[in-house]
Residue, then its C-alpha position, 0 to 999 in steps of 0.5 A: x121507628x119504620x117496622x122495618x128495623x124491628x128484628x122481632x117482637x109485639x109492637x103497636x101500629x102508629x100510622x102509616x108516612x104521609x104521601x102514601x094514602x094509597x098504601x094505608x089504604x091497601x093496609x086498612x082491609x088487612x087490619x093493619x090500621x094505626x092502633x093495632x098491635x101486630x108481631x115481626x115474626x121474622x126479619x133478616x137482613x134482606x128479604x121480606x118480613x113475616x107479621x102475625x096479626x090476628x092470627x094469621x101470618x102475612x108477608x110484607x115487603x121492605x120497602x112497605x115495612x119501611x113506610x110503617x110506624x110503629x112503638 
Protein backbone atom coordinates (compact mmCIF):
# COMPACT_ATOMS: atom_id res chain seq x y z
CA UNK A 1 0.00 0.00 0.00
CA UNK A 2 1.22 3.91 -1.01
CA UNK A 3 2.38 5.52 2.73
CA UNK A 4 0.09 7.73 1.79
CA UNK A 5 -2.95 5.98 2.85
CA UNK A 6 -1.64 5.05 6.25
CA UNK A 7 -3.33 7.59 8.90
CA UNK A 8 -0.65 6.41 11.46
CA UNK A 9 1.48 3.91 13.02
CA UNK A 10 5.09 2.03 12.39
CA UNK A 11 5.24 0.55 8.88
CA UNK A 12 8.10 -1.08 7.01
CA UNK A 13 9.69 0.54 3.68
CA UNK A 14 9.18 -2.05 0.45
CA UNK A 15 10.49 0.12 -2.12
CA UNK A 16 9.85 2.74 -3.97
CA UNK A 17 7.50 2.72 -7.74
CA UNK A 18 9.18 2.02 -10.84
CA UNK A 19 9.99 4.98 -13.08
CA UNK A 20 10.83 6.91 -10.30
CA UNK A 21 14.74 6.25 -9.67
CA UNK A 22 15.22 9.88 -9.23
CA UNK A 23 13.16 10.18 -6.35
CA UNK A 24 14.59 6.71 -4.49
CA UNK A 25 17.58 8.00 -5.06
CA UNK A 26 16.63 11.58 -3.35
CA UNK A 27 15.21 9.17 -0.39
CA UNK A 28 18.21 6.98 -0.02
CA UNK A 29 20.65 9.74 1.91
CA UNK A 30 17.53 10.50 4.18
CA UNK A 31 17.77 6.80 5.18
CA UNK A 32 14.51 5.84 3.79
CA UNK A 33 15.67 2.78 1.89
CA UNK A 34 13.42 -0.30 0.94
CA UNK A 35 13.69 -2.28 4.88
CA UNK A 36 13.54 0.64 6.94
CA UNK A 37 10.66 0.91 9.48
CA UNK A 38 9.66 4.50 9.70
CA UNK A 39 6.36 6.08 11.68
CA UNK A 40 3.39 8.43 10.17
CA UNK A 41 3.16 10.72 12.79
CA UNK A 42 0.60 12.64 11.07
CA UNK A 43 -1.46 12.48 7.88
CA UNK A 44 -4.69 14.47 7.50
CA UNK A 45 -6.53 14.63 4.61
CA UNK A 46 -4.65 17.28 2.78
CA UNK A 47 -1.26 18.58 3.34
CA UNK A 48 1.88 16.94 3.76
CA UNK A 49 2.62 13.90 6.16
CA UNK A 50 4.98 13.84 9.27
CA UNK A 51 7.39 10.62 9.62
CA UNK A 52 9.72 9.94 12.12
CA UNK A 53 12.86 7.85 11.09
CA UNK A 54 15.79 7.53 13.01
CA UNK A 55 14.85 9.85 15.56
CA UNK A 56 14.15 12.45 13.76
CA UNK A 57 10.98 13.82 12.32
CA UNK A 58 10.77 14.84 8.36
CA UNK A 59 7.89 16.06 6.29
CA UNK A 60 7.37 14.59 2.75
CA UNK A 61 5.06 15.54 0.18
CA UNK A 62 1.90 13.47 -0.88
CA UNK A 63 2.55 13.22 -4.04
CA UNK A 64 6.17 11.29 -2.91
CA UNK A 65 4.10 9.28 0.00
CA UNK A 66 2.20 8.19 -2.87
CA UNK A 67 5.16 6.62 -4.92
CA UNK A 68 6.17 4.93 -1.39
CA UNK A 69 5.36 1.20 -0.57
CA UNK A 70 5.19 0.11 2.46
CA UNK A 71 3.70 -3.11 4.71
Amino acid sequence: MPLAMVTRGKVRILGVEEGTAGLAARLAPLGLLPGAEIEVVRNQASGPLIIAVFGSRMVLGRGMAQQIQVR
